[in-house]
Each structure stands twice: as structure tokens, then as C-alpha cells.
C-alpha positions as CSV (number, residue, x, y, z in Angstrom):
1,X,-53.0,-38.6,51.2
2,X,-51.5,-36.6,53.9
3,X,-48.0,-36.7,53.7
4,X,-46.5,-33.5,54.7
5,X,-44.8,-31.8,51.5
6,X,-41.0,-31.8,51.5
7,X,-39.3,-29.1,52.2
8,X,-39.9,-26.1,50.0
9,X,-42.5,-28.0,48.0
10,X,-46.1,-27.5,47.3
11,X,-48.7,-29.3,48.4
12,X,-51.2,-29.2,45.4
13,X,-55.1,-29.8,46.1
14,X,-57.5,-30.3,43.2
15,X,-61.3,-29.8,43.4
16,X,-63.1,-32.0,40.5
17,X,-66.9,-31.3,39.3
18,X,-68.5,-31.9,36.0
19,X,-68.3,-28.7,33.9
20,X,-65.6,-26.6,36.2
21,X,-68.1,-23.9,36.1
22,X,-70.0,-23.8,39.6
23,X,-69.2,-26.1,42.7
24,X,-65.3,-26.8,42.0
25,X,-64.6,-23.0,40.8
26,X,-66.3,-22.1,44.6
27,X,-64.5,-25.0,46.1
28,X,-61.0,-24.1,44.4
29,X,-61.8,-20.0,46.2
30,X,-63.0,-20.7,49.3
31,X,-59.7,-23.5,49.2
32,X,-57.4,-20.9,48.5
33,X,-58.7,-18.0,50.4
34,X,-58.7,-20.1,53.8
35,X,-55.4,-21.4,52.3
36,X,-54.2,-17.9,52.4
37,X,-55.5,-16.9,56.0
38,X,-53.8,-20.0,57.0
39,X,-50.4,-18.5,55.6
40,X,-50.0,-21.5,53.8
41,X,-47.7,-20.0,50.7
42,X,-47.2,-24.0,49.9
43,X,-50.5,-24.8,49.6
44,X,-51.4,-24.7,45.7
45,X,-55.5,-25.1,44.8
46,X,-57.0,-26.0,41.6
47,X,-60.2,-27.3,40.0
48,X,-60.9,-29.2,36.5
49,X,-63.9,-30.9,35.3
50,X,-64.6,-34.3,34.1
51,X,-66.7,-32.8,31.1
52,X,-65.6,-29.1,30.9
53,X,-65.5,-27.2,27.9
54,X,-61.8,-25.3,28.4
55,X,-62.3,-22.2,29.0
56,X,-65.7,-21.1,29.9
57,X,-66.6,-18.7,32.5
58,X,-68.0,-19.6,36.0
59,X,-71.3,-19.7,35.9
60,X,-73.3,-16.4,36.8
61,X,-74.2,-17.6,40.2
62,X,-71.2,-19.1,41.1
63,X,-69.9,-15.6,40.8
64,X,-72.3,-13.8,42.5
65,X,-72.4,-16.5,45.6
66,X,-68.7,-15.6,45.5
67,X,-68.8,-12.4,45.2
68,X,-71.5,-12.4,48.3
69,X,-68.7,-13.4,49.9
70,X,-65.5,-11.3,49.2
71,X,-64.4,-13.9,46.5
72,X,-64.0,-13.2,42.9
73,X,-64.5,-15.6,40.2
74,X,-64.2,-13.5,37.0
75,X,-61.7,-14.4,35.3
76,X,-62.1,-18.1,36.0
77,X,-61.3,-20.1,32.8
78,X,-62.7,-23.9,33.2
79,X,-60.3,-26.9,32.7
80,X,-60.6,-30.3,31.7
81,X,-59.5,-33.2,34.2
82,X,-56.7,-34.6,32.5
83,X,-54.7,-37.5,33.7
84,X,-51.5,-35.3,34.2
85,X,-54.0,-32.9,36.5
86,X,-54.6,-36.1,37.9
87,X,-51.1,-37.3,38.3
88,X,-50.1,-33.7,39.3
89,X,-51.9,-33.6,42.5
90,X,-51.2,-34.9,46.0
91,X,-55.1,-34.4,47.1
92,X,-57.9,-34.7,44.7
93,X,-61.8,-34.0,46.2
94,X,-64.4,-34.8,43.8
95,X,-67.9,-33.0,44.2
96,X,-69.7,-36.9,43.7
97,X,-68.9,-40.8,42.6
98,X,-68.7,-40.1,39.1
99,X,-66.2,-37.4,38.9
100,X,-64.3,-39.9,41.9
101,X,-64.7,-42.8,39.2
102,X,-62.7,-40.6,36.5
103,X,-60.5,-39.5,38.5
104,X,-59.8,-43.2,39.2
105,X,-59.8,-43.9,35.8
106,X,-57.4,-41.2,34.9
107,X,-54.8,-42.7,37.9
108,X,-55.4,-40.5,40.2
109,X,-57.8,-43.0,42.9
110,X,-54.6,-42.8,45.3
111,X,-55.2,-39.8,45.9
112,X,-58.8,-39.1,45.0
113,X,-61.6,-39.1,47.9
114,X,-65.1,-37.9,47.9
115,X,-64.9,-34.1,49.1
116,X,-67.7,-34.7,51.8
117,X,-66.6,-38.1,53.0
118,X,-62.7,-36.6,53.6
119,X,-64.4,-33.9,55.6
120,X,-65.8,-35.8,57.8
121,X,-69.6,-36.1,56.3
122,X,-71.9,-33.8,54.2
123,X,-75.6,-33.3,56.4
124,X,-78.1,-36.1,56.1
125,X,-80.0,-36.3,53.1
126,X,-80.9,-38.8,50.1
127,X,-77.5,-37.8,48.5
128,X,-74.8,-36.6,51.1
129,X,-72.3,-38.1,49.4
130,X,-72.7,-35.6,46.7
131,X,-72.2,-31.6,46.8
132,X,-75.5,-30.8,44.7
133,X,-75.0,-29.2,41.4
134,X,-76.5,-25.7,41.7
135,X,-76.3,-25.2,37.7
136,X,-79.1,-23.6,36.5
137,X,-80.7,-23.4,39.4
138,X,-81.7,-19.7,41.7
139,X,-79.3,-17.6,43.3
140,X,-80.7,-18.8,46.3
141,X,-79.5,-23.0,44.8
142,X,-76.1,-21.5,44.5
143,X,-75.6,-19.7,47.9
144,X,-76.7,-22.8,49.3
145,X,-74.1,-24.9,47.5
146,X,-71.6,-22.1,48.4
147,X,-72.3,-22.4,52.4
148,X,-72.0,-26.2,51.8
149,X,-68.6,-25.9,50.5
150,X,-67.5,-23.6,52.7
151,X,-68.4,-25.6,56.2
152,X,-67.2,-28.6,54.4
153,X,-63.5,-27.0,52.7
154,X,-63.1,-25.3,56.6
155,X,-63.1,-29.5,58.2
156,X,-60.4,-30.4,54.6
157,X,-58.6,-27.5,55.7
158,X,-58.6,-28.7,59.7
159,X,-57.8,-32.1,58.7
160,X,-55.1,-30.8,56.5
161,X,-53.4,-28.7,59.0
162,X,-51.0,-31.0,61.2
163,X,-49.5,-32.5,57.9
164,X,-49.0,-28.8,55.8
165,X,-49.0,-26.1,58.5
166,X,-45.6,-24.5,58.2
């Protein structure tokens, strides 16, 4: 799973949630903006859901935990999961089990890993091996969620670096 990328390649990264509309849309900016700061130009980020209905917006929290901070979300379009997403990337982190069972299911468990255990651990709590699912939840649900992903993408990203720095 971290095999640095041949020459003049990209290195493709896919977040996977349920709908594609909260946690993997914030996983797949915050992925791309530290990506960016990084200078990583071969570094290619996307999301898809194991349940999303192509093309829906992020969800209005999602953008505005974004937004909150310097990240935009408008004109994010949900995808489905589908096995050539699947077979397309070299990194796949999945927001819980489930969407890691799909992804398995789809040919893509090579490659697939829970986004919390490949950074090292999510806090303590009943469910750590899951990013909780903000959706429908308060502003203040989704900004939690956000910070979550963000600590979490920042130890993918330092893992990441001695196989994809340039």
C-alpha cells in the first residue's frame, strides 16, 4: 500500500463513506489541501460512497465545517464506489467496516484499510474504528467530525510521506 509511484505517475488516494456527502467529501479536501502544501502535484485524492446517489451536493454542514476552514465544497458532486474506483486506486481509506467490506467486495481489499487504523488509531471510544457520521446531526456534530479527519488525514499524510514525497 505504499509503494512509491513510478516515475511521473500519480499516486491516487480514495476516501470511502456511505452517501459521499459529509465525512469522505471533508476527508477527500482536507487530503488534497495538505496534498497541495506538501507540493505533491502526483498526489491525486478522491471520494465515492458505498450507497451514494451520483451527484448530490455535500451536505450543508460538511460545507460549512469546510468552509470554517478555508475549504470549499460547493460544487462537490457525490460518486458511487464502483469496482473500477476501486481497482483505480493505490490507497483506499474507508470511514468504517462496512464501506472496508465493499470495498473488499468490489476488489479493492489490497489496497483498502480502515482510515483510522492506517493512521495510527482514532481516540478511545465505543467505536474508534469508525469516523462518526455527522449526517443530520448540528453544525457543532460536523465540526467535530471535520477536526477528526483532519488530525487523522495529517498522520495518512506523515505516513505517506517517505514513499510519495518528491
Amino acid at each position: 500500500m505504499e509503494n512509491s509511484p513510478a516515475e511521473g505517475a500519480k499516486f491516487r488516494i480514495l476516501f470511502v463513506c456511505t452517501g459521499n456527502t459529509c465525512r469522505s467529501p471533508m476527508a477527500e479536501a482536507i487530503a488534497r489541501s495538505r496534498a497541495a502544501e506538501l507540493g505533491w502535484d502526483h498526489v491525486e485524492v478522491r471520494s465515492a460512497g458505498i450507497a451514494a446517489f451520483p451527484g448530490a451536493p455535500a451536505s450543508g454542514g460538511a460545507v460549512r465545517a469546510a468552509s470554517k476552514h478555508g475549504l470549499d465544497l460547493s460544487d462537490h458532486a457525490s460518486t458511487l464506489l464502483t469496482d473500477d474506483a476501486a481497482q483505480g486506486a493505490d490507497l483506499i481509506l474507508t470511514m468504517s467496516p462496512t464501506h472496508l467490506m465493499r470495498v473488499i467486495e468490489l476488489g479493492g481489499g489490497d489496497r483498502a484499510v480502515l482510515l483510522t487504523s492506517y493512521a495510527g488509531g482514532a481516540p478511545d471510544g465505543p467505536r474508534a474504528e469508525t469516523v462518526p457520521d455527522p449526517i443530520g446531526g448540528s453544525d457543532e456534530e460536523y465540526e467535530q467530525t471535520f477536526l477528526l479527519l483532519r488530525d487523522l488525514i495529517e498522520r495518512v499524510m506523515m505516513r505517506l510521506q517517505p514513499a510519495v514525497s518528491p
